[in-house]
C-alpha positions as CSV (number, residue, x, y, z in Angstrom):
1,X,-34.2,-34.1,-44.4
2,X,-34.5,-37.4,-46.8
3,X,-31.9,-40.0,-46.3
4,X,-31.2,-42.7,-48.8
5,X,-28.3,-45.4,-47.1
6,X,-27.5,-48.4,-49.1
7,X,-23.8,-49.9,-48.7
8,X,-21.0,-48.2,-46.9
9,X,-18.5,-46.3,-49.3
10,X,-15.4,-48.2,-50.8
11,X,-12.5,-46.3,-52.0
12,X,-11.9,-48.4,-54.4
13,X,-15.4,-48.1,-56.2
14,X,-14.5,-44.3,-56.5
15,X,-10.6,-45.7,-58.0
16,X,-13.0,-47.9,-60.5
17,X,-15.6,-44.9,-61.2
18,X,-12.6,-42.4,-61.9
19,X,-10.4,-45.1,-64.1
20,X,-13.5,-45.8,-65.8
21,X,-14.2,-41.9,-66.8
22,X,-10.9,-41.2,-67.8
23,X,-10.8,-44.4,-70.1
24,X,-14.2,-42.8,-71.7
25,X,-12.7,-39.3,-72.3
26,X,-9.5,-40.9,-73.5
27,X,-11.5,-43.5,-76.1
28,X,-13.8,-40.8,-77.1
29,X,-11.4,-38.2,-77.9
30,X,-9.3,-40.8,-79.8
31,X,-12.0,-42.5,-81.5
32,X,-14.0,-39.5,-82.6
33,X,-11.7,-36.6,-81.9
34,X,-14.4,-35.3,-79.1
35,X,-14.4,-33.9,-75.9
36,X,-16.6,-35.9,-73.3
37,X,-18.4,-32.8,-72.1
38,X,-21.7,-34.7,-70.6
39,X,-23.9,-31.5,-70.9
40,X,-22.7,-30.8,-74.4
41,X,-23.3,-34.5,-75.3
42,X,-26.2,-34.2,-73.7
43,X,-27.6,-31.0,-75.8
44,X,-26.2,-32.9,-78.7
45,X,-28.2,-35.7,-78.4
46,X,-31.5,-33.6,-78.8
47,X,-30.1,-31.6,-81.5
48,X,-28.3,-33.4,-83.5
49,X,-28.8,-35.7,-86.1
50,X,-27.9,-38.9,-88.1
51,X,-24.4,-40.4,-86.9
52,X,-23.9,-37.2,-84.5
53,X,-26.6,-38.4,-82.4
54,X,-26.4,-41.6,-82.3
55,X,-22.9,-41.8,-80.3
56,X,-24.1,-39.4,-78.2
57,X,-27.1,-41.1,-77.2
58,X,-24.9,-44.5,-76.9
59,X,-22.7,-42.3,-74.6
60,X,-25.4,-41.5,-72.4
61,X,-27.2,-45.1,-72.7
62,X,-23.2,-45.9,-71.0
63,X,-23.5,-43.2,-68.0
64,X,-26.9,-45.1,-67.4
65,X,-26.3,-48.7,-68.1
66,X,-23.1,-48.0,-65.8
67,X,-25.3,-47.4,-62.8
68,X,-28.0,-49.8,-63.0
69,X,-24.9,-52.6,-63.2
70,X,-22.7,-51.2,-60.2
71,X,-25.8,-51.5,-58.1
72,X,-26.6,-54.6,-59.6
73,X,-23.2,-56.0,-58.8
74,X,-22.9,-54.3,-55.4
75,X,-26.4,-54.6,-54.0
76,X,-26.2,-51.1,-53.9
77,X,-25.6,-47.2,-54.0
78,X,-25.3,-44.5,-50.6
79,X,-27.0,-41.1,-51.9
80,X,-27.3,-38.9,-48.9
81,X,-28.9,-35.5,-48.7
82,X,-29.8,-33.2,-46.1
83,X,-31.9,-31.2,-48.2
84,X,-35.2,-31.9,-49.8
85,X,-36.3,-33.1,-53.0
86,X,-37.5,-29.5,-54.0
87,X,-33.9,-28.2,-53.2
88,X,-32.4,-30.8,-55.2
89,X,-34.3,-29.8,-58.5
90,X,-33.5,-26.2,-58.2
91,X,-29.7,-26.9,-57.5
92,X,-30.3,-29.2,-60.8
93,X,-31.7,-26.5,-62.5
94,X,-28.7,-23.8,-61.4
95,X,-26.2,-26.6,-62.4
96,X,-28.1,-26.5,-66.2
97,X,-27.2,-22.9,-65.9
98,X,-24.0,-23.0,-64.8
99,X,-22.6,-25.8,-68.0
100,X,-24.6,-23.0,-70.3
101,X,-23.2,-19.7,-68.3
102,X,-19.7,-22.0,-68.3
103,X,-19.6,-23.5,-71.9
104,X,-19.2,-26.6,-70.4
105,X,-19.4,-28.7,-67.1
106,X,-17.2,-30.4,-64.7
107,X,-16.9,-33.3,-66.9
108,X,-15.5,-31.5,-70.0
109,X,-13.5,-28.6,-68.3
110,X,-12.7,-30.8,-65.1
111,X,-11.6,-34.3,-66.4
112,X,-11.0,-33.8,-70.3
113,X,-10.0,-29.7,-70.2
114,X,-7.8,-30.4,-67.2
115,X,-5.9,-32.9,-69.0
116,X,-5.7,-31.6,-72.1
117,X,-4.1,-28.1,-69.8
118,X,-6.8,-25.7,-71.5
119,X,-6.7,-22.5,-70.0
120,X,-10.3,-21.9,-70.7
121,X,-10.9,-25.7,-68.4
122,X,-8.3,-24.4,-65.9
123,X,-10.6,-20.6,-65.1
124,X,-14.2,-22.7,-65.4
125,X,-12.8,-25.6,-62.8
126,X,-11.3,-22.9,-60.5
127,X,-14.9,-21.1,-61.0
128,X,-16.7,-24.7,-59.7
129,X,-14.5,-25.3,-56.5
130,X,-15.1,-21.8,-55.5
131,X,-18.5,-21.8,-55.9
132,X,-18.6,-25.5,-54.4
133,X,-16.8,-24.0,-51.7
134,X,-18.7,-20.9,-50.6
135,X,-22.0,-22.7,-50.9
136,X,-21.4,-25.6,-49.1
137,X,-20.0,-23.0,-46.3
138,X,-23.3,-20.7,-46.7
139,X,-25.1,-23.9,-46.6
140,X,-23.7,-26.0,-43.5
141,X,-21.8,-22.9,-41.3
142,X,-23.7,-19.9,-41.7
């Protein structure tokens, strides 16, 4: 078991985090006309090219630079896991599968899909929370 502890949790950091992603979707989709799908930008941004690439890769400089100055700000981050490091990677690697099995991940289906009341986001967010659910059952109950 590996245990990271840092600073207590604030709700209001999670209010910031979640009014600062759906200012992103909402600037992105009116600024370019584009979905803020992180594993499609992702994919994009090693596939791309010219102009097409570049946002993207600004987009995920963003997700990155937005970490480094929370805990720079807050003296902190709590990340706690009661699995190891190995179990991590392979969850990681399922997740990959998932976004490409799914067309999409929880960002694009589950914050800019949602909101946008695509059917398609609705089934593939319904599809996460089940399979959220029954793992983390499997995992802590059984």
């Amino acid at each position: 078991m590996e245990t990271w502890t840092t600073t207590p949790f604030e709700p209001l950091d999670g209010l910031a985090g979640g009014l600062l992603i759906g200012s992103s979707v909402v600037l992105l989709l009116y600024t370019l006309g584009r979905i803020a799908g992180i594993s499609g930008i992702a994919a994009g941004a090693m596939t791309q090219q010219g102009s097409e690439r570049y946002w993207r890769l600004a987009f995920l400089a963003g997700i990155v630079l937005s970490a480094v100055l929370y805990i720079a700000f807050t003296g902190g981050m709590q990340v706690q896991t009661q699995m190891g490091s190995a179990w991590l990677v392979v969850a990681g690697l399922l997740v990959g599968f998932g976004t490409r099995l799914g067309c999409g991940c929880t960002s694009g289906h589950g914050v800019a899909g949602l909101s946008r009341l695509s059917p398609r986001s609705i089934v593939a967010t319904l599809t996460f929370m089940g399979a959220a659910i029954i793992t983390t059952t499997i995992i802590r109950h059984l």
